[in-house]
N, C-alpha and C positions, 0 to 999 in steps of 0.2 A: 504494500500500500504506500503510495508517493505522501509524504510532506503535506499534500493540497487538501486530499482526499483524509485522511486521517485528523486533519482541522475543522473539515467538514463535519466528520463525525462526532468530533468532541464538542463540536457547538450543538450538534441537534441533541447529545447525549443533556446537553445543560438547557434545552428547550430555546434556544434564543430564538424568536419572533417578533415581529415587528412589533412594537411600544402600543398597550393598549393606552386608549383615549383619557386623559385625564379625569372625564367624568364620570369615569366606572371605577368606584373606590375598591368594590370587592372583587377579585382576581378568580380567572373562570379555574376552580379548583378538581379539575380531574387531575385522576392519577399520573397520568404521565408528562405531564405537566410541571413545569420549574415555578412554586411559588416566590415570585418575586417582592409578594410583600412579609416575607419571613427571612429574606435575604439579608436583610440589614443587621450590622452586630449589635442594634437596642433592640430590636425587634425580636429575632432569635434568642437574645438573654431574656429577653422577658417573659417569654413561651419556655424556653428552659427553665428556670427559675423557677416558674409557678406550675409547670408539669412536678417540680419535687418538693416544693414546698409553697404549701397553698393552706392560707392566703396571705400575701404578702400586701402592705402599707404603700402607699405613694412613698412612703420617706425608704421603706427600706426598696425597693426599685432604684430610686436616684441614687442613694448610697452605696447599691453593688456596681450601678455603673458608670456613678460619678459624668452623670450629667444634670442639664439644668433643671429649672421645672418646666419651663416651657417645652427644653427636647421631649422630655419623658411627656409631657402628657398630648405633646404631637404624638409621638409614636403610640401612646396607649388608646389613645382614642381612636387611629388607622386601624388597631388592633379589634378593638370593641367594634366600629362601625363593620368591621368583617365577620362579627359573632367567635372571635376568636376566644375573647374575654369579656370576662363583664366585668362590672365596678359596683359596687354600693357604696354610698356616701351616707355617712355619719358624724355627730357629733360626738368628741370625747371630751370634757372640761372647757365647753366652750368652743374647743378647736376642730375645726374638718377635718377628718378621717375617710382619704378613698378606701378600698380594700378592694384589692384586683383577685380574681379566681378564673385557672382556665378550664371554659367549657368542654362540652365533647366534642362540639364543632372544631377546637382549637387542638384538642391534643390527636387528631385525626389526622389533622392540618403537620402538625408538625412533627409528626410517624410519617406522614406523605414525605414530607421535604426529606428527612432523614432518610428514608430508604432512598431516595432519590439521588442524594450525597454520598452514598454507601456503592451505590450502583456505578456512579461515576467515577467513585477513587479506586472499584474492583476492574473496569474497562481502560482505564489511565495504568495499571500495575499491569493489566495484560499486552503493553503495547509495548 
């Protein structure tokens, strides 16, 4: 297999397709398919994170990945708006309390991606 052809391959193995339209928040989620909104390393920490320990704080989110509030709650909500996660808001002493937990929709979502990454570092070791 030439150089061209085996590039080829590793881009269809990573799904690359032309750029869906900005106005479609939720990413068409079949299986063979490269979830691009789990791509991102807040995004993916944050689906990790709460696949093994649920439920975790808005505060404890920013503090494993030492970003802002505004990043984190960009990403949490790209998150939520895909049914990946939910939030509940609460009061504790006065103070807001988010609490993220991930869905089944979510930990589906990111068994997909995994096997997907798994597939691709086993076809990359075969070449």
């Amino acid at each position: 297999m030439n150089s061209r052809a085996g590039a080829r391959k590793r881009l269809d193995m990573l799904g690359r397709q032309p750029p869906k339209p900005a106005s479609d928040p939720v990413p068409d989620s079949s299986a063979d398919e490269f979830d691009r909104l789990i791509y991102g390393r807040v995004r993916l920490g944050i689906l990790s994170a709460l696949a093994v320990n649920q439920p975790l704080s808005f505060n404890d989110l920013k503090t494993l990945f030492d970003v802002t509030d505004g990043n984190l709650s960009a990403h949490a909500r790209k998150l939520e708006d895909a049914g990946y996660i939910s939030c509940r808001k609460t009061f504790e002493a006065r103070r807001p309390r988010s609490e993220y937990r991930l869905t089944s929709t979510g930990r589906k979502a990111l068994n997909r991606y995994l096997a997907h990454i798994e597939a691709v570092i086993k076809a990359m070791r075969r070449e």
